[in-house]
C-alpha positions in Angstrom: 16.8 -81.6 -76.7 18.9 -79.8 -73.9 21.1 -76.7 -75.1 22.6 -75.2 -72.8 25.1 -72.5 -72.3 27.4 -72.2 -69.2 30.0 -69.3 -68.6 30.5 -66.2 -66.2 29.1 -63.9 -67.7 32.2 -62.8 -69.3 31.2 -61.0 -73.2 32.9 -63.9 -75.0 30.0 -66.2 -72.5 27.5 -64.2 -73.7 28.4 -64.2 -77.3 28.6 -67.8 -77.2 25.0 -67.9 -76.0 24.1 -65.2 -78.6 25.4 -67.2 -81.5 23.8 -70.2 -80.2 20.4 -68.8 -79.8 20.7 -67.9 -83.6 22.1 -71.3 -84.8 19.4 -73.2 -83.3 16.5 -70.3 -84.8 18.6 -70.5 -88.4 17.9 -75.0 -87.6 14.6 -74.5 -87.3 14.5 -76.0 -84.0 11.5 -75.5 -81.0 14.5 -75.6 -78.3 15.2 -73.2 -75.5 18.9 -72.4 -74.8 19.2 -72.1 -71.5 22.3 -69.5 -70.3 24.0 -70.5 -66.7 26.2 -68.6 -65.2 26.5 -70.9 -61.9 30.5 -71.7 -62.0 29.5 -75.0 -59.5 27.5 -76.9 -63.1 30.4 -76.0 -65.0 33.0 -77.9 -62.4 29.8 -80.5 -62.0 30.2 -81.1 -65.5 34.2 -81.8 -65.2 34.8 -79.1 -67.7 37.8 -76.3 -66.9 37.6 -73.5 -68.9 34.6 -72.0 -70.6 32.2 -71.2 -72.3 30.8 -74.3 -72.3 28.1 -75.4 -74.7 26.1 -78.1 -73.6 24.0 -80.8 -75.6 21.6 -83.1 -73.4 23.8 -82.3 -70.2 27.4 -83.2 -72.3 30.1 -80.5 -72.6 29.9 -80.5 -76.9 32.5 -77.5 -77.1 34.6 -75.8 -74.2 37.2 -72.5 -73.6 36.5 -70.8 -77.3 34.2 -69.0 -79.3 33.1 -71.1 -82.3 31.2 -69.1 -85.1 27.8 -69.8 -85.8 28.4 -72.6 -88.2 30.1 -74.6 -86.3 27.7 -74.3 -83.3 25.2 -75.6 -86.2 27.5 -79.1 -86.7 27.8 -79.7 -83.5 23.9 -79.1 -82.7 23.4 -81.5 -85.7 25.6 -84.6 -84.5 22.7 -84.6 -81.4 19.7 -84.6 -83.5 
């Protein structure tokens, strides 16, 4: 499995990747979130507004902050 996280760099960016990095350590899971801050992969990926968090290449959720438990669900439907 693919996680990744794509932003600016902004703080919300980097909380997203923060919160993810716990959510998949709280799953259990041996999966490396990767943090990009390359604004061309987020147009690549047709997405508009970020943070991005990305399962297996696919835009899961875009443009908010999600807590930690709903990172978890969504990491789940890909599993």
């Amino acid at each position: 499995m693919q996680i990744q996280v794509l932003g600016s760099g902004c703080p919300t960016c980097k909380k997203l990747f923060e919160l993810t990095k716990q959510a998949v350590e709280e799953l259990g899971l041996k999966t490396e979130v990767e943090y990009i801050t390359d604004i061309q992969k987020i147009v690549e990926m047709g997405v508009m507004s970020s943070p991005v968090l990305a399962i297996n290449g696919k835009p899961a959720i875009s443009g908010f902050l999600p807590d930690v438990e709903k990172i978890k669900e969504t990491i789940k439907k890909f599993i």
